[in-house]
Phi, psi and omega in degrees: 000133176290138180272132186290160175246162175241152173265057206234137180208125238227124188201125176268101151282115187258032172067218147277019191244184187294349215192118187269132203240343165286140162235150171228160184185157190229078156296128187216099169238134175042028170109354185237135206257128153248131196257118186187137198253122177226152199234111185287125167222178193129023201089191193266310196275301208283344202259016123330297219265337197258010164239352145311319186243070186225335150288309204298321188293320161336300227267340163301303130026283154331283180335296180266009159311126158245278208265325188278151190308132170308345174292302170307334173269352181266337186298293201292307181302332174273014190271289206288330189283291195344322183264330163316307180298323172315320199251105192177112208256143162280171179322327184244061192026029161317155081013105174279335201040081169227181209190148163201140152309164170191132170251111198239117191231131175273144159253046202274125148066056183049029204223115163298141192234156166165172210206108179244139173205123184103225214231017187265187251174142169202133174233150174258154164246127191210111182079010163106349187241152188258148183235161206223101163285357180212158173266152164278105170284097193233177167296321159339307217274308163325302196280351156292313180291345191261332175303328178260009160255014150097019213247020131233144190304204192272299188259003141333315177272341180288321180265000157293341198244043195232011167217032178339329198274312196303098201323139188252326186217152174193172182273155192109348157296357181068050180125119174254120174251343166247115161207190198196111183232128193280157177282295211262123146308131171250092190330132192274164158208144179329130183077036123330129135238121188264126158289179228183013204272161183250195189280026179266338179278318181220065151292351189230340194231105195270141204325326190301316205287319180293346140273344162326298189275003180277311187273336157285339185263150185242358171217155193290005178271302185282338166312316214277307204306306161326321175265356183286292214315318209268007156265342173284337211270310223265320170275006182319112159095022178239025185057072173279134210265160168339172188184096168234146198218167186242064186306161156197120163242140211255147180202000000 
C-alpha cells in the first residue's frame, strides 16, 4: 500500500496585542510527525515562556518515544509539561503562575492521534465537510459535567455559566483533570485537512468561514496565510488576540 504524503505548515500572528503569547512548533522522528500548537497566559513574562516551553518539552518527548501507543505517550508528556509549567520561575526566581494550552496532534502509520487540554482547537475537513476534533474546556463545559453527575444544583449551574468561556484546564494547574485523547486512531486519507488552530482564528472565524477557505486554497502555506489574513480582516481595530494556526493537508 502506498504510503501518504504530507503537506505542512505553521504560521503565527501576534495581532493587535505587545506579545505573541502562541508557539506553534512541527517535530519529525523516523517518519512520524507530531504537530503542536500552544496557546499562552500568565502575563507579559510568563504566557511566552510557558507555550514555548510547553512545546519544546513535547517535541523532546517526542524525540524519546520507543514503543508505547500514542495515547499512552500523550498521557505521560502531558504529566510532564504540567510540571514544567507549573514550576516555571521569572528572572528573580518568582513563581510566573503562568499557564498554556496545547493542541498536540501525531501522525504514525498514516493515522491520527491527539491530545487537547484548553480551548485551542483542531479540526479535520474531509469530503468537503468540516469536522471539529476537540472540545473547549471552559467552565461552559465543566459545569454541564458536574450538573449531570448531580454534583451541582440547577441554579448553581445558572451562575456558573455566567462565566461560561472561562478556561478550566490548561497546562500549569499541578494535576489536569479535564483533557481529551481520542481512544481510536483516525486513519487518514487523500484530500484530508487537518487546521490547528488557537481561539484568535476562531473567534473571528466560524467552522463555514474556515472551510471555505480550507477548500479553495490548494497548498497549506496559502491555506494558513489565507486563514491569518481574513481573521486579522474580520478582527481589525477590536484587539485582535494572537493568531495561529498548524495546516497539514494529506495527499
Amino acid at each position: 500500500m502506498n504510503r501518504l504524503s504530507y503537506d505542512i505548515f505553521t504560521l503565527s500572528d501576534i495581532g493587535e496585542r505587545n506579545e505573541n503569547q502562541d508557539y506553534v512548533e512541527y517535530f519529525q522522528v523516523a517518519g512520524e510527525k507530531l504537530l503542536v500548537l500552544c496557546d499562552g497566559m500568565g502575563g507579559f513574562e510568563g504566557g511566552g515562556l510557558a507555550s514555548s516551553s510547553a512545546a519544546e518539552e513535547c517535541g523532546r518527548l517526542f524525540g524519546l518515544r520507543q514503543n508505547e501507543s500514542p495515547q499512552s505517550f500523550f498521557e505521560y508528556a502531558m504529566d510532564c509539561m504540567d510540571y514544567r509549567i507549573s514550576n516555571l520561575k521569572g528572572a528573580e526566581g518568582q513563581s510566573l503562575k503562568a499557564g498554556t494550552t496545547i493542541v498536540a496532534a501525531m501522525i504514525t502509520d498514516d493515522c491520527l492521534n491527539w491530545l487537547s487540554v484548553g480551548d485551542s482547537r483542531m479540526y479535520v475537513i474531509r469530503n468537503d465537510r468540516i469536522n471539529r476534533m476537540t472540545r473547549d474546556h471552559t467552565v461552559e463545559l465543566k459545569s454541564k459535567m458536574d450538573y449531570s453527575k448531580g454534583l451541582i444544583t440547577i441554579d448553581e449551574y445558572d451562575e456558573q455559566m455566567k462565566d461560561r468561556t472561562v478556561l478550566c484546564s490548561y497546562l500549569g494547574m499541578h494535576g489536569i483533570d479535564i483533557y481529551d485523547i481520542n481512544p481510536e486512531p483516525l486513519r487518514l486519507k487523500p484530500g484530508d485537512t487537518i487546521v490547528i488552530a488557537s481561539d484568535g482564528l476562531y473567534k473571528s472565524l466560524d467552522s463555514e468561514g474556515i472551510r471555505k477557505i480550507v477548500l479553495k486554497n490548494k497548498t497549506s502555506k496559502s491555506t494558513a496565510e489565507a486563514l491569518i489574513e481574513m481573521a486579522a480582516c474580520v478582527a481589525k481595530g477590536k484587539n485582535q488576540d494572537n493568531t495561529s494556526v498548524i495546516v497539514c493537508k494529506v495527499m
